[in-house]
C-alpha positions, 0 to 999 in steps of 0.5 A: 173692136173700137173701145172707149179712150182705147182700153183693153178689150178685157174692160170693155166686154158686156160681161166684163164692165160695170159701166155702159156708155150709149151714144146717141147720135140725133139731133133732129130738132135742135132749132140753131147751131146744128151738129149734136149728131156728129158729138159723140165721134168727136167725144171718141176721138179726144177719149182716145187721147186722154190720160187714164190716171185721175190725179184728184181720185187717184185712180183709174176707173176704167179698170171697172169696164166701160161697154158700148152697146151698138148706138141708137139712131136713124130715127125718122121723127121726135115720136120715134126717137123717144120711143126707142131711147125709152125702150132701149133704156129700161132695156138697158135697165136690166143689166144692172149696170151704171148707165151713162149716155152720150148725146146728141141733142137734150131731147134723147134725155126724155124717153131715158129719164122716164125710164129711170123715174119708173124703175127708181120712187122719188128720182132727183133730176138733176139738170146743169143747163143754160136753159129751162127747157121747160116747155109743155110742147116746141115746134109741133112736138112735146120731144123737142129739145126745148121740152127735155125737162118738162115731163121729169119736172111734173114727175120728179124732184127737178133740181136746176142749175145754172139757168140763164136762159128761158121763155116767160112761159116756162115761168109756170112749170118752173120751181123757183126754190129748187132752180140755181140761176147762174146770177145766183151761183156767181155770189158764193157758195151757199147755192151748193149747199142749199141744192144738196140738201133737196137731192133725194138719195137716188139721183139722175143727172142730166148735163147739157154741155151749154151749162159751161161759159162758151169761152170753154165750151163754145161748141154747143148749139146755142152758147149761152155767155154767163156760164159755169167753168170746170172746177164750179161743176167738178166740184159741185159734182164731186159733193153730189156723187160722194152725197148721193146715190148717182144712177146714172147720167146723160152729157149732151149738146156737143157740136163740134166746131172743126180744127177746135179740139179743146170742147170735146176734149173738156167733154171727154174728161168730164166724162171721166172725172164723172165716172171717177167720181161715182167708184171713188170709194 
């Protein structure tokens, strides 16, 4: 039975665990670098060579179980994809477990946020992103990765950061007092604050992986140049979970550049520090 970053069996049964992590493999309409699908392999590979201790929580969270239900994929179409993460998360749902998700391409973040705006009244999305992804509709498909925010943004409160790149048609879907460009973010910290403050208690974070600066994460589709670094988003995700009431999240967007082990290992502890963050107390 393989397990998450190699933990005993005894964490990682269904029964056992407080956490489920479901991979989603797809990356069927991403329109540059390709490879999303092959992410949360590689996501595996680097877990299984991390340490389990976290020095900044002083703890090891994956003493509260961390369960892998079979993975979602081989779907035909977007129509397709959505309908089975939709379906498979509010299956999910009833479990009454943290649910966190491993991409894959931002557009299997559709049908799961819908499933979590459903089941939670007045669901914050949080979105950390180089992109708007925005877009009613992208290449004959409203469940296009370009589109992975929009139906939240006309469902939920949407709180964007680190946005650095987008179409000037996504200009009219776009809340500008509740987005944090990255021009914003480089000059001080009042960003933080201000974006704390319109969090609602329940939250639902979604990261896609080209939020960071590409000199860390380069293995993304697109890599956006003027990003984030580790300790910007570890720290602005450690006052969002000791403030809030995470639901749940998704990471996305890891494609893996062969013989360069740093991306997906910076995903791996994200993870980590994500979920360390979330049973800290």
């Amino acid at each position: 039975m393989r397990t998450f970053a190699g933990i005993p069996e005894k964490y990682a049964s269904l029964t056992n665990a407080e956490v489920l992590l479901q991979s989603i493999p797809y990356d069927g309409t991403s329109t540059w670098g390709k490879g999303a699908d092959k992410g949360f392999e590689a996501f595996m590979d680097a877990a299984d060579n991390m340490e389990l201790y976290d020095i900044e929580t002083d703890s090891e969270v994956y003493q509260k179980g961390i369960c892998m239900p079979t993975e979602w994929s081989n779907f035909e179409t977007p129509e397709e994809m959505f309908l089975a993460t939709y379906n498979g998360t509010k299956e999910l749902l009833k479990h009454h477990k943290f649910l966190t998700f491993f991409g894959g391409e931002h557009s299997v973040s559709i049908g799961i946020i819908k499933a979590f705006y459903e089941k939670y009244e007045n669901l914050t999305v949080l979105q950390l992103d180089a992109h708007a992804d925005l877009r009613p509709e992208y290449d004959g498909t409203k469940y296009n990765h370009a589109c992975a925010v929009y139906d939240a943004s006309k469902n939920c409160n949407l709180i964007q950061v680190g946005i650095r790149s987008m179409d000037v048609s996504e200009k009219e879907h776009m809340d500008f007092d509740k987005v944090y460009f990255a021009d914003d973010i480089k000059h001080g910290k009042s960003w933080i604050y201000d974006s704390l403050e319109q969090l609602t208690e329940n939250v639902y974070i979604t990261l896609d992986l080209d939020v960071f600066d590409p000199s860390i994460m380069p293995a993304t589709g697109t890599p956006e140049p003027n990003g984030m670094l580790f300790h910007q988003i570890t720290d602005y995700l450690r006052k969002v979970f000791g403030s809030r009431n995470v639901v749940g999240f998704d990471i996305v967007e890891l494609a893996p550049i062969e013989g360069l082990h740093a991306p997906q290992y910076l995903a791996a502890k994200l993870y980590y520090k994500m979920l360390s963050y979330k049973f800290k107390g």
